[in-house]
C-alpha positions as CSV (number, residue, x, y, z in Angstrom):
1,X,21.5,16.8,28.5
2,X,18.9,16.0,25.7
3,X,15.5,15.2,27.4
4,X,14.1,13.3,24.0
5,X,13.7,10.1,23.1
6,X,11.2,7.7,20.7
7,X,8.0,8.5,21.5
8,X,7.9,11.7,20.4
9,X,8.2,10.5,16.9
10,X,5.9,7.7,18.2
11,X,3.4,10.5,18.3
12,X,4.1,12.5,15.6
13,X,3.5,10.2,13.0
14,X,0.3,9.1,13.3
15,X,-0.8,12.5,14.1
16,X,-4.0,11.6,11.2
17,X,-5.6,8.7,12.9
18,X,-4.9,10.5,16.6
19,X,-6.7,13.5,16.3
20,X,-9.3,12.7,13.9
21,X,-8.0,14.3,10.4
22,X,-7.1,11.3,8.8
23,X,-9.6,8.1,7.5
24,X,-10.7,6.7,10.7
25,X,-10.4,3.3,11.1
26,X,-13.6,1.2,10.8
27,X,-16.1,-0.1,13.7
28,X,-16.3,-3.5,14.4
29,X,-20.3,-4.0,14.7
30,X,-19.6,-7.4,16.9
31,X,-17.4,-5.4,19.8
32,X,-18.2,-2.2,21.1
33,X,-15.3,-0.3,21.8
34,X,-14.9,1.9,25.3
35,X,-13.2,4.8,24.0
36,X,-13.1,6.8,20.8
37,X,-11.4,5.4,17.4
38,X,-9.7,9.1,17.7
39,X,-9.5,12.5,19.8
40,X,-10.2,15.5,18.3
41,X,-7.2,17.7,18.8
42,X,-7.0,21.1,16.9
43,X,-3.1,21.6,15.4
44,X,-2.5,23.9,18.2
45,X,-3.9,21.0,20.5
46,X,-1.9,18.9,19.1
47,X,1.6,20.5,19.3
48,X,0.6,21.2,23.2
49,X,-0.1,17.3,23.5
50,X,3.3,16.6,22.1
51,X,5.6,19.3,23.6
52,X,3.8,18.2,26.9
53,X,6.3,15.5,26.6
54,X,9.1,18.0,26.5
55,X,8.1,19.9,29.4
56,X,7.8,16.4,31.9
57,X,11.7,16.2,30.3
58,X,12.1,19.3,31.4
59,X,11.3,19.3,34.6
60,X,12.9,15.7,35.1
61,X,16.2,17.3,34.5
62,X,15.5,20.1,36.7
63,X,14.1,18.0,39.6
64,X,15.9,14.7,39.4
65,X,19.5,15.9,40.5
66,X,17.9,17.5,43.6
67,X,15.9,14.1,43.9
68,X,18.5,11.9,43.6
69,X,20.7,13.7,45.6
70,X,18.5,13.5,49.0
71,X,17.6,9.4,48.0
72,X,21.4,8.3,47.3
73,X,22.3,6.8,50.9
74,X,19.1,4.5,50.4
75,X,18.4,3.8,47.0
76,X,20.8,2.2,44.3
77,X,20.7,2.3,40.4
78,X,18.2,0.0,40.2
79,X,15.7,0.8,42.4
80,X,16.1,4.4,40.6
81,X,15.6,2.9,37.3
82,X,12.7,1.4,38.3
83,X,11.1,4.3,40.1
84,X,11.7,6.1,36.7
85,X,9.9,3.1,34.5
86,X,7.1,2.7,36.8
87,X,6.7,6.5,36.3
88,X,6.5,6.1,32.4
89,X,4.6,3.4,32.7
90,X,1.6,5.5,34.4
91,X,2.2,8.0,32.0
92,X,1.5,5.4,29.0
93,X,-1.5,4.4,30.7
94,X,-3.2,7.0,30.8
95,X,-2.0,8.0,27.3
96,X,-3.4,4.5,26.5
97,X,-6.9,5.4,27.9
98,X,-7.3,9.0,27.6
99,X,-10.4,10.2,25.9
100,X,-10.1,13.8,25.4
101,X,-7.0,16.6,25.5
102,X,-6.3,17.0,29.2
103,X,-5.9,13.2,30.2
104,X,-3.5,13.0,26.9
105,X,-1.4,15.7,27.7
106,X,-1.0,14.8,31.4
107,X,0.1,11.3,30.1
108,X,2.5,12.3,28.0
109,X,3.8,15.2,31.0
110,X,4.1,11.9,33.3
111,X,6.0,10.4,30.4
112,X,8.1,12.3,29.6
113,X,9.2,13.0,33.6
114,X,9.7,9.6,33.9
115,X,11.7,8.5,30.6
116,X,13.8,11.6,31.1
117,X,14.6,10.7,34.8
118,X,15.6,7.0,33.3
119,X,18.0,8.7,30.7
120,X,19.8,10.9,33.5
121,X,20.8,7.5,34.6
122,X,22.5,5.7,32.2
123,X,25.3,7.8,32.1
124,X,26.0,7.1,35.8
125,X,24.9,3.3,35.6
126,X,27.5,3.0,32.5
127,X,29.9,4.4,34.1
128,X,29.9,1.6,37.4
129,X,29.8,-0.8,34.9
130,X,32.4,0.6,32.2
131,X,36.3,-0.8,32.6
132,X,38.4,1.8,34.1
133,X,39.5,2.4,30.0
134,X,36.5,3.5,28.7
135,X,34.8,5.3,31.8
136,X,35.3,8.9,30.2
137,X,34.1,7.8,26.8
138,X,31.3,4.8,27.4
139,X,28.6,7.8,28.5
140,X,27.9,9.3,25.1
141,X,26.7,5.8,23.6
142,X,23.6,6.1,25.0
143,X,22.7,9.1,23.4
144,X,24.1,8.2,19.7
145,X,22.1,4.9,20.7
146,X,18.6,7.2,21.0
147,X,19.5,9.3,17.8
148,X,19.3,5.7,15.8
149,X,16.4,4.9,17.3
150,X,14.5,7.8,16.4
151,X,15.8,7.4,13.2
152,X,14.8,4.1,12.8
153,X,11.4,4.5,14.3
154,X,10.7,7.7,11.8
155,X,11.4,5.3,9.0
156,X,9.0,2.7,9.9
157,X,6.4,5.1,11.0
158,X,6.5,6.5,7.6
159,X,6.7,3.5,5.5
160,X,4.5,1.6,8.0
161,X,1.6,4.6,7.4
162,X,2.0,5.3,4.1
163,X,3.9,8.8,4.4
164,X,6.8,8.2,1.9
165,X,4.8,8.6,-0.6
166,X,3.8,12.1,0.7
């Protein structure tokens, strides 16, 4: 199973303004800001932030079945899914507030463990709720579902930040 979804095209278009090689956006002199307008990632810094991603899907998919497996009697779909969001959802914050290479990529490796532990889900949770007719064919949906999305999100990341024209 495919351990990809959006945000790896969420990253990977505004690769300029993330690591520092594009105009940076300007200061607001009346509210000082925290953390940096940008992190300075080399290229190879860069593709190791976004295949960190990969690697939390990764080991997800190796770890969830295990997992899941040893919490079935107690937990249901739900609970799981939520485990899984609330795992992504750390991982976003600290993508949100890193400041520097290591606390980005370990955002994105918490990320990407959690939103590929959500998508090893679906399949099953479609499944309970599918009629008996389309049990063996509802699962795939999901996935066609995510290709569109990433589709669509390329498209407005592009034409939202200028890159069509490139």
């Amino acid at each position: 199973m495919p351990c990809f979804d959006d945000t790896l095209q969420a990253l990977n278009a505004p690769q300029r303004a993330i690591s520092c090689t594009g105009p940076l956006p300007p200061n607001d002199p009346g509210r000082p800001h925290p953390f940096p307008p940008c992190i300075r990632l080399s290229l190879a810094d860069y593709g190791l932030v976004t295949s960190a991603f990969v690697l939390g899907g990764l080991l997800s998919c190796v770890s969830t079945s295990t997992t899941w497996t040893y919490l079935r009697p107690t937990t249901t779909l739900r609970k799981r899914f939520a485990l899984c969001a609330a795992i992504a959802f750390v991982g976003e914050l600290f993508q949100s507030y890193s400041t520097g290479f290591k606390s980005l990529a370990f955002g994105r490796l918490v990320t990407g463990f959690g939103a590929a532990g959500g998508m090893g889900l679906v399949p099953p949770a479609l499944g309970e709720l599918a009629p008996p007719s389309l049990k063996g064919s509802i699962g795939v949906l999901h996935q066609l579902a995510i290709v569109v999305g990433i589709v669509c999100l390329f498209q407005c990341a592009r034409s939202l930040l200028g890159l069509a024209r490139d």
